[in-house]
Each structure stands twice: as structure tokens, then as C-alpha cells.
N, CA, C and O atoms as a printed pandas DataFrame, in Angstrom:
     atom_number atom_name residue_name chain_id  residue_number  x_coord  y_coord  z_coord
0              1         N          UNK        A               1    0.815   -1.192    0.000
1              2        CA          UNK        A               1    0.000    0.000    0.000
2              3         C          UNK        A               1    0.865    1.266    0.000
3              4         O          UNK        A               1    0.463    2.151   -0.755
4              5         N          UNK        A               2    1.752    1.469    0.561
5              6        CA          UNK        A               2    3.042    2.655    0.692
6              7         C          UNK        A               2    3.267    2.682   -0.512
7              8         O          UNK        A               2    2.909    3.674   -1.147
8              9         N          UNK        A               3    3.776    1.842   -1.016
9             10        CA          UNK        A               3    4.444    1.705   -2.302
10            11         C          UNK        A               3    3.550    2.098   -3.264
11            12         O          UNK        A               3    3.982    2.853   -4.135
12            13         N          UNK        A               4    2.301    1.727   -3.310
13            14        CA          UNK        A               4    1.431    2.400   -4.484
14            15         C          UNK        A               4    1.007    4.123   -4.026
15            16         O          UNK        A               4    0.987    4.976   -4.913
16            17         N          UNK        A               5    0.737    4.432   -2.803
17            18        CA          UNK        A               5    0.462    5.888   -1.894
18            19         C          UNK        A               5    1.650    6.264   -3.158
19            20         O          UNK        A               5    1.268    6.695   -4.246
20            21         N          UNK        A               6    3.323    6.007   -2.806
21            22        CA          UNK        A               6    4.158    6.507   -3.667
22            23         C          UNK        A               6    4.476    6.681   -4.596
23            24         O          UNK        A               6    5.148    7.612   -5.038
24            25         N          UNK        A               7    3.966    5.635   -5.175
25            26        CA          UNK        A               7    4.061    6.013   -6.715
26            27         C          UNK        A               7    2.921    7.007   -6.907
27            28         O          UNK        A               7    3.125    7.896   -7.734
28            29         N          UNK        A               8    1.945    6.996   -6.374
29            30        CA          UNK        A               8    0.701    7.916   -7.313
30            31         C          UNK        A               8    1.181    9.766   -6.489
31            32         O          UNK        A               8    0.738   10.817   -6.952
32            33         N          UNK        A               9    1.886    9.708   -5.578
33            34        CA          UNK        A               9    2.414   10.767   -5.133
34            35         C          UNK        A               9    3.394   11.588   -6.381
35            36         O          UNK        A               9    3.277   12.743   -6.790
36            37         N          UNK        A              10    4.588   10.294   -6.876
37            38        CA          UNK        A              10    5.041   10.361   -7.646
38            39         C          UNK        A              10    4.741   10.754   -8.859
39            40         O          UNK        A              10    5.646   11.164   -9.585
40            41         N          UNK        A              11    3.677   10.717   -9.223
41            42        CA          UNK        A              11    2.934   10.751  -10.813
42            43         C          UNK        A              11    2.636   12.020  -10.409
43            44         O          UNK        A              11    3.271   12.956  -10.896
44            45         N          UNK        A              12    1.883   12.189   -9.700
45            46        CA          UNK        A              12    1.212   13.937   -9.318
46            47         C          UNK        A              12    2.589   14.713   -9.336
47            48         O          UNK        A              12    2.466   15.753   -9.984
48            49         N          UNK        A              13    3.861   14.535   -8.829
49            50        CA          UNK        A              13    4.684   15.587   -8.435
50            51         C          UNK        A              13    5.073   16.015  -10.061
51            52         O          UNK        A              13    5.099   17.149  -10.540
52            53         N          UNK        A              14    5.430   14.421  -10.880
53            54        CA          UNK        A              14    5.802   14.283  -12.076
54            55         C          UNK        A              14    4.918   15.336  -12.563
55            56         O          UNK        A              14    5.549   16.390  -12.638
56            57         N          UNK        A              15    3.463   15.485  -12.993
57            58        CA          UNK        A              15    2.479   15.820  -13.855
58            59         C          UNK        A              15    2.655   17.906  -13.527
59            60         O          UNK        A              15    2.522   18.799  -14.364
60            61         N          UNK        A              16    2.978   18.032  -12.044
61            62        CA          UNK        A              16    2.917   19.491  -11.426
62            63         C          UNK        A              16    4.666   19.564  -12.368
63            64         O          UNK        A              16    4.751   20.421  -13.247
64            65         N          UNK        A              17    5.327   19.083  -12.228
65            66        CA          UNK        A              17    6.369   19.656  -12.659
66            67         C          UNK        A              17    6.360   19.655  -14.646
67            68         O          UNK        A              17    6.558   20.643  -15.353
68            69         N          UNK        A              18    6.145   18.609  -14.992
69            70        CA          UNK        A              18    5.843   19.515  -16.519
70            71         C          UNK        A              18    4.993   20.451  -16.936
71            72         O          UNK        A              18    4.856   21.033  -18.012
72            73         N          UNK        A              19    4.374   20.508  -15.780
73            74        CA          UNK        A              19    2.938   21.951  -15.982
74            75         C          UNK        A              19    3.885   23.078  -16.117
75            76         O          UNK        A              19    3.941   23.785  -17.123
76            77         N          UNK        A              20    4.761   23.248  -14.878
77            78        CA          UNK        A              20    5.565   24.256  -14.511
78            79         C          UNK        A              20    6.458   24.581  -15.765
79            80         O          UNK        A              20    6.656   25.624  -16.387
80            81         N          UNK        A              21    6.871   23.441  -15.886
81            82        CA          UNK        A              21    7.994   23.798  -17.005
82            83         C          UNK        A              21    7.405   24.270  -18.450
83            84         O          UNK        A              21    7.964   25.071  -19.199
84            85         N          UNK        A              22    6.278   23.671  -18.668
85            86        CA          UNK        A              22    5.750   24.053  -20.018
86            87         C          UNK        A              22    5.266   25.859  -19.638
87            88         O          UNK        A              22    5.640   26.878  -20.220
88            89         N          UNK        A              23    4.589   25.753  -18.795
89            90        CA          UNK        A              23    4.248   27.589  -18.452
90            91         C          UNK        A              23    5.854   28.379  -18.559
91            92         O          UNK        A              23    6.062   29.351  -19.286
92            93         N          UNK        A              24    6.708   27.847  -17.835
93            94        CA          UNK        A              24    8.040   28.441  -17.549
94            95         C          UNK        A              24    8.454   28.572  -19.387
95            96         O          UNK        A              24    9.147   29.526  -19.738
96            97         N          UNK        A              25    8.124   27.881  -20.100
97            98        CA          UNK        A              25    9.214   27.818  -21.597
98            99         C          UNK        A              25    8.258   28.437  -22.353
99           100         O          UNK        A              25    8.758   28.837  -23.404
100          101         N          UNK        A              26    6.628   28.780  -22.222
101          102        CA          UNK        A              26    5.524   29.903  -22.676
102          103         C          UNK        A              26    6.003   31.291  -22.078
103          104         O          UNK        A              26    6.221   32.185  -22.895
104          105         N          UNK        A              27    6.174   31.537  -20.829
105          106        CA          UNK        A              27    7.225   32.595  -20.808
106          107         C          UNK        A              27    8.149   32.960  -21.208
107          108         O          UNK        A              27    8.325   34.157  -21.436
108          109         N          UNK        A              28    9.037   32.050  -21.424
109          110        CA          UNK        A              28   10.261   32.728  -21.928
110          111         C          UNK        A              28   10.060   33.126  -23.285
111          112         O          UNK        A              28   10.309   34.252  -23.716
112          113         N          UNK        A              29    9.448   31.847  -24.172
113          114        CA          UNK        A              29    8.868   32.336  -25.781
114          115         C          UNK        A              29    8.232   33.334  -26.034
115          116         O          UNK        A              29    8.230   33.654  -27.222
116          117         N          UNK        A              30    7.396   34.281  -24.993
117          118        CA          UNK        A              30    6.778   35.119  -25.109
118          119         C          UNK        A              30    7.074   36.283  -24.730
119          120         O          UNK        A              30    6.420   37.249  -25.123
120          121         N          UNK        A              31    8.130   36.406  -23.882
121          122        CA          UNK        A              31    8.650   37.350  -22.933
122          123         C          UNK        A              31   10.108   37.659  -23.332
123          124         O          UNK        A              31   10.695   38.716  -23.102
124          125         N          UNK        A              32   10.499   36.800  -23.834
125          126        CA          UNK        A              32   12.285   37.026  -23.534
126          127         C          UNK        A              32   12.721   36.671  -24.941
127          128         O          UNK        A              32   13.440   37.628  -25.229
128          129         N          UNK        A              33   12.712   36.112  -25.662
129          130        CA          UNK        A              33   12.921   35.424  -27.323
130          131         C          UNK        A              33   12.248   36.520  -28.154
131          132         O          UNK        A              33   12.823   36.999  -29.131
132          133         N          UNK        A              34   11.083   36.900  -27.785
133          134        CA          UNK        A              34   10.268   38.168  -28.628
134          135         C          UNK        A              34   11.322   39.465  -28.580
135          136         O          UNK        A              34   11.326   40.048  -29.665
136          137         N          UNK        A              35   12.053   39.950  -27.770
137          138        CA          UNK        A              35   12.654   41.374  -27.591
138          139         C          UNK        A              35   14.137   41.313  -28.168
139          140         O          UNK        A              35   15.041   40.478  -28.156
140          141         N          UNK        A              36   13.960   42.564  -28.666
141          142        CA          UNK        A              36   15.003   43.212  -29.634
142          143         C          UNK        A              36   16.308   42.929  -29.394
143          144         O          UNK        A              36   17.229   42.889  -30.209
144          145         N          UNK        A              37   16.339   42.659  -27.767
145          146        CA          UNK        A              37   17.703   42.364  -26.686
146          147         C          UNK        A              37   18.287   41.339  -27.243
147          148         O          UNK        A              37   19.443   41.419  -27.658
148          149         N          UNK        A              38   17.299   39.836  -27.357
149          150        CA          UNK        A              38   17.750   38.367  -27.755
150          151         C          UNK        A              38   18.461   38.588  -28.781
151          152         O          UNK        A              38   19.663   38.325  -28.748
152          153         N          UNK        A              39   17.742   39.230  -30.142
153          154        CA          UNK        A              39   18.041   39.118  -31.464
154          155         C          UNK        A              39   19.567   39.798  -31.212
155          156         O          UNK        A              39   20.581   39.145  -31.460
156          157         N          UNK        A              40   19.617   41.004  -30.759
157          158        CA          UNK        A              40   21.075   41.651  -30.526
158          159         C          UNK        A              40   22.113   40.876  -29.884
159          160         O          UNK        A              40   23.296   40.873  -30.226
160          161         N          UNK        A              41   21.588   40.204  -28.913
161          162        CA          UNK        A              41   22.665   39.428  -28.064
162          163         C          UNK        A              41   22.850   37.835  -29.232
163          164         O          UNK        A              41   23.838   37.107  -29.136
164          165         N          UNK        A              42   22.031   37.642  -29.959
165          166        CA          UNK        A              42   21.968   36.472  -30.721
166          167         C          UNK        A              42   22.987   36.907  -31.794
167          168         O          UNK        A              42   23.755   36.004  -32.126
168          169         N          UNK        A              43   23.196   38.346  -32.539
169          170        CA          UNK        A              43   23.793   38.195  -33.431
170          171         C          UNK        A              43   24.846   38.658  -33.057
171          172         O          UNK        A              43   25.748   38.682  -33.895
172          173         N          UNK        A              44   25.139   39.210  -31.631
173          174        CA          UNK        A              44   26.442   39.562  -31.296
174          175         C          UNK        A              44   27.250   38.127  -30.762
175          176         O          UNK        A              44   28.408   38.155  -30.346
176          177         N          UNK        A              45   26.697   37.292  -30.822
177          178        CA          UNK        A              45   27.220   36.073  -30.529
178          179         C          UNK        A              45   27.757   35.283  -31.829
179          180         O          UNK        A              45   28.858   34.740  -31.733
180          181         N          UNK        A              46   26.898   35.171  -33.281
181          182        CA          UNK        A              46   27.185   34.659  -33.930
182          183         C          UNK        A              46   27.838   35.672  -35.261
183          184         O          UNK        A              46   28.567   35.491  -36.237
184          185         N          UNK        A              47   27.277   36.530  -34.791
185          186        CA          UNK        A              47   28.450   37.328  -36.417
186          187         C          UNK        A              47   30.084   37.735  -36.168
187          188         O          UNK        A              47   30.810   38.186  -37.054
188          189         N          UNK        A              48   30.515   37.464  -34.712
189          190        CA          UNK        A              48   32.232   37.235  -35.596
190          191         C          UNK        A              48   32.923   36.474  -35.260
191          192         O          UNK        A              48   34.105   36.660  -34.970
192          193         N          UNK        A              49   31.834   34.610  -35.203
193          194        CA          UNK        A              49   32.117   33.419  -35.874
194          195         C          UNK        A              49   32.313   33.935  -36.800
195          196         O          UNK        A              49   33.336   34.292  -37.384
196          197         N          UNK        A              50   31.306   33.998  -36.978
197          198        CA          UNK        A              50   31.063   34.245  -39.000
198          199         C          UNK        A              50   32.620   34.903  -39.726
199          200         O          UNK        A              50   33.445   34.362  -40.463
200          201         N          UNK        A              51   32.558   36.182  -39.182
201          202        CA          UNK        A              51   34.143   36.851  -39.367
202          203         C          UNK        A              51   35.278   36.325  -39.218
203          204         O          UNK        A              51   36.278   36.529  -39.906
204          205         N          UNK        A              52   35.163   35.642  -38.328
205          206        CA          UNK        A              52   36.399   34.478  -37.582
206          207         C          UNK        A              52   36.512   33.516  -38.999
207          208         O          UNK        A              52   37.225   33.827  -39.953
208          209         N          UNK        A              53   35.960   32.718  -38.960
209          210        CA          UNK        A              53   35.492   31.949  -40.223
210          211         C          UNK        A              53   36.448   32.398  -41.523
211          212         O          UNK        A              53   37.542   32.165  -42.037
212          213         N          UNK        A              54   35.530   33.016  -41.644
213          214        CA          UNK        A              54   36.239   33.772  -42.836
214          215         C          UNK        A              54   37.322   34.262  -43.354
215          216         O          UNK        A              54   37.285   34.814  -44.454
């Protein structure tokens, strides 16, 4: 009986934590990936590979 109490404890903690995480990664897609900042910090990261490269 413990052992099943635990597992179904287990499943619930499981089920609360991908809730969290899926809300947590709808934030960030919506909040933080959308602004002008990312794209700047994104291409200040990859354009002097690029130069390097070259």
C-alpha cells in the first residue's frame, strides 16, 4: 500500500512539474525570445564566428 500511496504521489509531483515547465518555456517564448535584446545578443554572438570563419 506505501508503495502504491508513492508512486501515485510520484505521478502527481511528475504531472505538477511539466505543468511548470511548459508555463516556464511559454514565458520565456513570449517574454524574452520576442525582444530586440535576444536578437542583438543572438547576433552579437554569432556574427564574428562568421568573421572568424572567414
Amino acid at each position: 500500500m506505501a508503495f502504491e500511496k508513492g508512486l501515485s504521489e510520484s505521478e502527481q509531483a511528475y504531472e505538477q512539474y511539466t505543468n511548470i515547465s511548459s508555463v516556464f518555456a511559454e514565458i520565456v517564448k513570449d517574454e524574452f525570445i520576442t525582444t530586440w535584446q535576444w536578437w542583438a545578443g543572438l547576433a552579437l554572438f554569432i556574427i564574428p564566428w562568421l568573421i572568424w570563419f572567414k
